[in-house]
N, C-alpha and C positions, 0 to 999 in steps of 0.2 A: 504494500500500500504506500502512495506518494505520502510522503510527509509533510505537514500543515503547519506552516507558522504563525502561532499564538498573540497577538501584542493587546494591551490593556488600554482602555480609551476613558476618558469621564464622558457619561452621556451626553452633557450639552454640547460636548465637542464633537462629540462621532453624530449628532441630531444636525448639528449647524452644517457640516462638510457635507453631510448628507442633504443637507437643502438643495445645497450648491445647484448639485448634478440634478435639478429640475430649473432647468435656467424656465421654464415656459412659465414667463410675467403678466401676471393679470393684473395691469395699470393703466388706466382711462379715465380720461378727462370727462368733469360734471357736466355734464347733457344729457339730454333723453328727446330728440327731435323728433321721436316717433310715438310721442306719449298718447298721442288721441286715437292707436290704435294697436298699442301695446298693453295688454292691463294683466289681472292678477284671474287665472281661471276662475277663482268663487266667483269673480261676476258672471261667469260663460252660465249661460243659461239650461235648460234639462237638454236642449237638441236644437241641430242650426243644421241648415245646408250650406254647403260649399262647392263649387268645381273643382278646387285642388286642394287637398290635405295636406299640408307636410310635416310629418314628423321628425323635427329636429331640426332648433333652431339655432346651428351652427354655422361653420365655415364654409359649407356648400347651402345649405337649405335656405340663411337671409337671402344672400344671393341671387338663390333661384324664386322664391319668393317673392322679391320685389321686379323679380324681371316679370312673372307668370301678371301679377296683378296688372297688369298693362292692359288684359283686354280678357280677365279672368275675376270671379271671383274666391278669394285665396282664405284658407286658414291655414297660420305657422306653428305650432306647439309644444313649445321648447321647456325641458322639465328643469329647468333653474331660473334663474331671475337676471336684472336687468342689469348692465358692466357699470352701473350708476350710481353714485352714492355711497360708497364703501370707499375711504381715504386709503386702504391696500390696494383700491384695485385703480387707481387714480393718476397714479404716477412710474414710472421707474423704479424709481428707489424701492417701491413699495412693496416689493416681489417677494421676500423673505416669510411675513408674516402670512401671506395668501398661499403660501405652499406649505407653511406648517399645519395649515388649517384643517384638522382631519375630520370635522364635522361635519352629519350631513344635510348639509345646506351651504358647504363650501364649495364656491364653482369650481375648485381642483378637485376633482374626484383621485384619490388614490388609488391605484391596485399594484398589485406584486405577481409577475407571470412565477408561473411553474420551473420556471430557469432560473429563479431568486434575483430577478431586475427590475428594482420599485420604476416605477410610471406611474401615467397621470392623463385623464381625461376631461374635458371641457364639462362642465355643468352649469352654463348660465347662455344666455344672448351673447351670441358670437362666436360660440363652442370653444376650441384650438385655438383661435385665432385672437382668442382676450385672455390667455395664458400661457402665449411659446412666449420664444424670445424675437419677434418680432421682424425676421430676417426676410425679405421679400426677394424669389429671383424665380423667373421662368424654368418652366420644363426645356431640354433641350429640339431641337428641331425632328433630330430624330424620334422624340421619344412620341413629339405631335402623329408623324407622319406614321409608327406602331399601332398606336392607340386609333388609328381611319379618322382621326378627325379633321374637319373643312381647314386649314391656316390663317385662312381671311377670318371667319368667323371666329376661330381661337385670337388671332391677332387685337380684332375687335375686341373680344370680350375679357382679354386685358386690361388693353388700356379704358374699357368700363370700369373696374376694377380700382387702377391705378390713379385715375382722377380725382378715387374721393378719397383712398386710403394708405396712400404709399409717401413715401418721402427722402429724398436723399439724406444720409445722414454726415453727422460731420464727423469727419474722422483725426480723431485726438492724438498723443501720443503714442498708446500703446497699441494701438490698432494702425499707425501708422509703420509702428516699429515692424508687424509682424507683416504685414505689407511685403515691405520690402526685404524683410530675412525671408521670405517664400520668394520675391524672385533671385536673392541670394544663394537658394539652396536649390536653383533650377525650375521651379514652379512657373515658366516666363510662356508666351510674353505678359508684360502688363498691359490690363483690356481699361483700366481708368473706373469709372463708375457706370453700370452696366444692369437693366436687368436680366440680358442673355444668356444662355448656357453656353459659356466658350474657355474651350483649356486654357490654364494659364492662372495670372490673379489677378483676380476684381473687386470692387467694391459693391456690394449689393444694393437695395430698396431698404428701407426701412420703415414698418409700419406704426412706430415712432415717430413725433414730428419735432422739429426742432426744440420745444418746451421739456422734452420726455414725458408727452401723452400720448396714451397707446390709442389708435384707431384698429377697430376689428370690424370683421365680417357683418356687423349689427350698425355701423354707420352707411351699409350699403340698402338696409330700408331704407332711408332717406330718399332712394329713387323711387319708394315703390306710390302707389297710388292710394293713398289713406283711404279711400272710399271702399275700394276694393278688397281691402287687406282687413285680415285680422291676425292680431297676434295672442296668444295665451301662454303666461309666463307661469311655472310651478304646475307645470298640467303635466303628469305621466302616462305613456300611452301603456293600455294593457293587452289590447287583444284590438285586430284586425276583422272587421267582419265581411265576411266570405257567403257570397251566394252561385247559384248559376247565370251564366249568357244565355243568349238565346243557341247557339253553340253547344250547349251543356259544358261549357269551359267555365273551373273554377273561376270568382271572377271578385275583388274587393269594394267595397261601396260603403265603407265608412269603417272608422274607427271606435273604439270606447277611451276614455281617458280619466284620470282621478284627479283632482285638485288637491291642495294643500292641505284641507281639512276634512280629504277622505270621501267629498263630494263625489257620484260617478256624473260623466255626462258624455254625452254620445254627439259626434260629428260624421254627419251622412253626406256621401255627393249627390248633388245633382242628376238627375237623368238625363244622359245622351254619352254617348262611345268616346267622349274623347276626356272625357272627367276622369281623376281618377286622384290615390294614394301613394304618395311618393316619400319612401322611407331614407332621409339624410341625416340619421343617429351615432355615423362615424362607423369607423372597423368593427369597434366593441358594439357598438347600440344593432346596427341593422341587422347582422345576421343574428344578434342576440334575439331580436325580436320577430325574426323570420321562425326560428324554433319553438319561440314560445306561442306561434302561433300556427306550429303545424309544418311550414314547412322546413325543411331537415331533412338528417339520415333519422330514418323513421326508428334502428331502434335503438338511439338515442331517445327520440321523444317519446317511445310508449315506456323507456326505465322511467320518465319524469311524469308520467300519467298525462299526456300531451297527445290530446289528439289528431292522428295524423291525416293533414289535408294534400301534402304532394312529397313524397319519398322523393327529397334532392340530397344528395351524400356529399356532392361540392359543397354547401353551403357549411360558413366557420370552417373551412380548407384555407389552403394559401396564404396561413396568417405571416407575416414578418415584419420583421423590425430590424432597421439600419446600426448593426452595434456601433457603438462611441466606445472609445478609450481616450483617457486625457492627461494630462501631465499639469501637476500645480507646480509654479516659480515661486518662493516669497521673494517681493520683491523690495530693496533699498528705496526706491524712486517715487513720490508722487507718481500716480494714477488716478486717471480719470476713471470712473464706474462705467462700464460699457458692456453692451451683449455683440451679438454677433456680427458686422458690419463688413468683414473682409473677408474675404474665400480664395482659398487654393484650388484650384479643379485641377489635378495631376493625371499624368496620364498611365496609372498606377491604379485607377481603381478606386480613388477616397478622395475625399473632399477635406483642406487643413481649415480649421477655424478658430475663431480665440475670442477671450472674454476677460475682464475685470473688477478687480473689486467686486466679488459677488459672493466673497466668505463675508461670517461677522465679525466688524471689526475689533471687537475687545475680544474672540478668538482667535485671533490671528499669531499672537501672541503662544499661544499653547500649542499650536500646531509648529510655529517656527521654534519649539524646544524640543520638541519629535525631530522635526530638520537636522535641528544642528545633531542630535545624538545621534542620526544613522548616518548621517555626514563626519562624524566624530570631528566636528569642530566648534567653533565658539564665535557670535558675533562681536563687535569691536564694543568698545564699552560706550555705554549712551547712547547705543543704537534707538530710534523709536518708530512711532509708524509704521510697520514694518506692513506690508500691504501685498494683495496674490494678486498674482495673473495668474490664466490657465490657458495651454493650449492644445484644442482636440482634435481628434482624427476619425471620421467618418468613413462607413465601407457604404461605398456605392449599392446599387441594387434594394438587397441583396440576391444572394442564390440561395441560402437557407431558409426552409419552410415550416411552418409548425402549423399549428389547428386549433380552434377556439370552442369551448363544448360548454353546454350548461351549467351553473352550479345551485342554483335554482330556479325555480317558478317566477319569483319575483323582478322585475322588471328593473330593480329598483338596485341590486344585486349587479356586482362586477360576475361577469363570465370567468370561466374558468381557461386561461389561455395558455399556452406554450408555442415560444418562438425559435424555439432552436438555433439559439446563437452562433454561427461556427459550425456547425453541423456541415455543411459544404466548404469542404477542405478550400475550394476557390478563394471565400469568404475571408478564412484564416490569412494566406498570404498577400490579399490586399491591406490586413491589417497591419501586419508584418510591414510591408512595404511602404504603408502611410504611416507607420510610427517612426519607420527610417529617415522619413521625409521629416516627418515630428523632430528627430534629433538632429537632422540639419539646420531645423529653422530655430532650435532653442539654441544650437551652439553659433551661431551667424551671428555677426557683429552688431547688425541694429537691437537683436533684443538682447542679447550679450550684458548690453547695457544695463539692462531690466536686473539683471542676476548679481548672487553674490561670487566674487572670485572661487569659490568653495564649492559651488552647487552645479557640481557636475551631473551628467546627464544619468549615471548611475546613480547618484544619491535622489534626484529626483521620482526615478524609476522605484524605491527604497522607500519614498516618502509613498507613493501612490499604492503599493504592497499595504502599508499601517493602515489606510483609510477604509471606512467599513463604509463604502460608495455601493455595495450592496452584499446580499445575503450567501455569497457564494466562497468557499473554502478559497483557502491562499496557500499555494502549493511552494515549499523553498525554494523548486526549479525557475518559479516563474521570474525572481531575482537576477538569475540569469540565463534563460529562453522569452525571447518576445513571441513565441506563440504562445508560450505557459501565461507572461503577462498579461496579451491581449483577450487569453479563457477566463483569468482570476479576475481581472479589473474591470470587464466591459459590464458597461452601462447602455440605457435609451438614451437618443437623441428626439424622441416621441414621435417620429416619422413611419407609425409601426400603420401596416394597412392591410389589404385583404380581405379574404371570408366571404366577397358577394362578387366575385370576378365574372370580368366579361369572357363570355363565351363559355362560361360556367354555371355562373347561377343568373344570370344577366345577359341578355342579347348588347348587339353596338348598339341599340337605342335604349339601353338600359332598363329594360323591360324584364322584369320579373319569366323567366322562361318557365312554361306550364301554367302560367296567371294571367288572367286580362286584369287591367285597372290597375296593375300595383308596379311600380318600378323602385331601384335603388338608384340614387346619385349621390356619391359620398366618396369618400377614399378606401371604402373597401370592395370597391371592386376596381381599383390596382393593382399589377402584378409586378410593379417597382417605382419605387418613391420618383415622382418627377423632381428634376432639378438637384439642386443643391438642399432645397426646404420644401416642403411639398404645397404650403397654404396658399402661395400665388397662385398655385393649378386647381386646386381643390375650387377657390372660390370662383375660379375662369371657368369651373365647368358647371357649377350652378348657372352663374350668365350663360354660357354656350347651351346647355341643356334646355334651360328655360326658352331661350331664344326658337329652338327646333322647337317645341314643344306647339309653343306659341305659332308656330308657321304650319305647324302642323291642322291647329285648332282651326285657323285662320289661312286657308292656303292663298297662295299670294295670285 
């Protein structure tokens, strides 16, 4: 048996470093422009019609939702509340307290896959997109032209996108440093500030605006059409409700849903063929909610007393997640607080990125006394401030697959997931290969700077071993094997998708395959993260989707 290395932590420190590694900030400015048609489900009446349902009022769903209402009548019903009001969810800074938040009524949902790697899902207006770290960059050209979707219409529905919620960020010292240690360490050419998928380094979007107020997915109601639109906040859906076509093809026509105080109330469509149910609940929500209403591998759903309306064994298939591995600096130097702004796309397989100031600062302290003891050295006397950068390393794709399976009834309940980190050896040595990159761009001159003369690329590697970044054994070898590293230390980057794939459980119009009336549009039904961060694509395809949808309804 490998032998495990032991080290002893005080809880607020191994709690705080563990925040870290959930950089996704839910910080947004005090507004609510959509209040005359955003409200609290207790108001939602016993039963409403609507043409378009959507459940899940996220990163894809606003989106599509304010697009559909153009010449539809729309409900959204998003089972958290509004990115308003809450001083954590307000700002930048505020990130800390909103990811310790394990309450449930905190728009960070926790969960911990079956691989021991804490994550984090959206629970409020705006899903993902009001708690990443705010990094905006297109899917690459090719990945458009995979996916059969139109370029014009993708292009378009961009820059719909980017008009109301994106922003060039300013890029400070330590994001400048890494900059240029990535085209020092071959990462070239430089692309400038870009939201393109193009090898090299770039400076991204940021959905951030110059103040450090977060715009998400939920500033994109603002296009939709108040008249048309309803929105219901704290509403959880339970059950899909399923009749015949004139076809005798299963077919959906409304939903049930619970309010905050337990209330039921039911949302029926309209009569005519083009109405219908659109589940945009994310990776975890949609296929979760496809089981809990039948359809699945059916004997899954008959262990869970679920009765089975269409035996799909794809569905909760193809789950994955992009592993991260990272390396903390403490660093001598002032730093600016920053998330993610600058990217390496190498042509390796991984994406390099970096971050600051996003430990606590009266921990920083405790951690740089771990430091210096696996460093076996000593800072200069009166050192203070002493301040982290970090910088991480992304695997493209990925090619490893896992599967997401019930763990109960309740709706309300994180599924039970497994993402197989590494599991495709491919996987492993893009890690390998991006952490190589990683140690080019820590020991290169601009961030060189950052470091102390002492904090070699081993003792760094040393320090990221002690950190309990998650639930997974710490093997001796990993100290010196960076595949053993990349198994022990990796973590989410939250770019984890799957479980309603196209051409699996979803046609290319993202139609529920074996269902009239019910589609998915969300990110689980990708078969690889677009981009460098996936929520520019995510929310491009509620516009795009709604767009067809709408043309569909309405032929031209």
């Amino acid at each position: 048996m490998a032998s495990v290395i032991t080290y002893r932590w005080s809880p607020l420190l191994a709690v705080s470093l563990w925040i870290f590694f959930f950089i996704i900030i839910a910080c947004y400015a005090e507004k609510a422009p959509y209040s005359s048609f955003a409200r609290d489900a207790t108001s939602a009446p016993p039963s409403e019609y609507f043409d378009y349902i959507i459940v899940g009022g996220g990163t894809a769903g606003c989106a599509l939702a304010a697009t559909l209402s153009a010449s539809a009548k729309v409900l959204l019903l998003e089972r958290g509340g509004l990115p308003y009001g809450d001083p954590n969810l307000g700002h930048v800074t505020g990130f800390r307290k909103t990811l310790a938040d394990t309450s449930t009524t905190s728009p960070s949902q926790l969960f911990v896959s079956t691989d021991g790697v804490f994550n984090h899902r959206g629970r409020v207006l705006g899903g993902s997109s009001a708690i990443n770290a705010g990094f905006y960059t297109r899917a690459s050209n090719q990945y458009v032209v995979e996916a059969g979707w139109d370029p014009r219409l993708v292009n378009e529905s961009y820059g719909w996108v980017e008009t109301k919620v994106v922003f060039r960020p300013r890029v400070l010292e330590w994001q400048s440093a890494v900059r240029d240690g990535l085209l020092e360490a071959g990462v070239s050419p430089l692309r400038g500030t870009t939201y393109e998928h193009l090898h090299g380094t770039k400076t991204g979007g940021s959905t951030f605006d110059e103040h450090g107020y977060r715009h998400t997915a939920a500033d994109l109601l603002e296009y939709a059409d108040p008249a048309k639109i309803t929105v219901y906040l704290y509403a959880t859906v339970y059950k899909i409700l399923f009749g015949s076509s004139p076809e005798r093809r299963t077919k959906s026509y409304g939903v049930l849903f619970r309010d905050s105080k337990g209330n039921r109330h039911v949302a029926y469509l309209n009569s005519g063929p083009t109405n219908e149910v659109i589940l945009s609940a994310g990776a975890l929500g949609s296929p979760q909610l496809l089981m809990l209403n039948g359809i699945g591998p059916a004997r899954q759903l008959r262990a869970h007393g679920i009765t089975v309306i269409l035996d799909q064994p794809m569905v909760g298939q193809g789950m994955s997640d992009n592993p991260m591995n990272a390396v903390i600096i403490p660093s001598h130097r002032p730093v600016e607080v920053s998330l993610i702004q600058v990217v390496g796309i190498t042509n390796a397989g991984s994406y390099i990125e970096a971050a600051s100031r996003v430990l606590e600062q009266a921990l920083t302290p405790a951690l740089v006394q771990h430091f210096t003891r696996l460093a076996n050295q000593t800072f200069p006397e009166g050192t203070r401030n002493i301040q982290d950068v970090i910088i991480l390393e992304k695997v493209m794709g990925p090619f490893s697959r896992g599967y997401l399976e019930l763990q109960s009834n309740d709706p309300n309940d994180n599924p039970r997931v497994t993402f197989n980190y590494f599991q495709d050896p491919r996987d492993l040595q893009r890690c390998v290969q991006g952490m190589g990159i990683v140690k080019r761009v820590i020991e290169s001159r601009p961030v060189s700077a950052f470091r102390y003369p002492f904090s070699t690329f081993q003792s760094l590697i040393n320090l990221m071993l002690a950190i309990p970044n998650n639930l997974r054994r710490r093997h001796v070898s990993a100290s010196h094997s960076m595949e053993q590293f990349c198994v022990d230390t990796v973590m989410t980057i939250w770019h984890y998708h799957g479980g309603c794939q196209v051409d699996r459980v979803v046609d290319r119009d993202y139609r529920v395959i074996g269902v009239d009336g019910l589609r998915v549009i969300d990110g689980s039904t990708f078969y690889t993260s677009p981009g460098t961060n996936p929520q520019a694509t995510v929310m491009m395809l509620g516009r795009y989707m709604g767009q067809k949808i709408l043309r569909e309804r309405i032929p031209q």
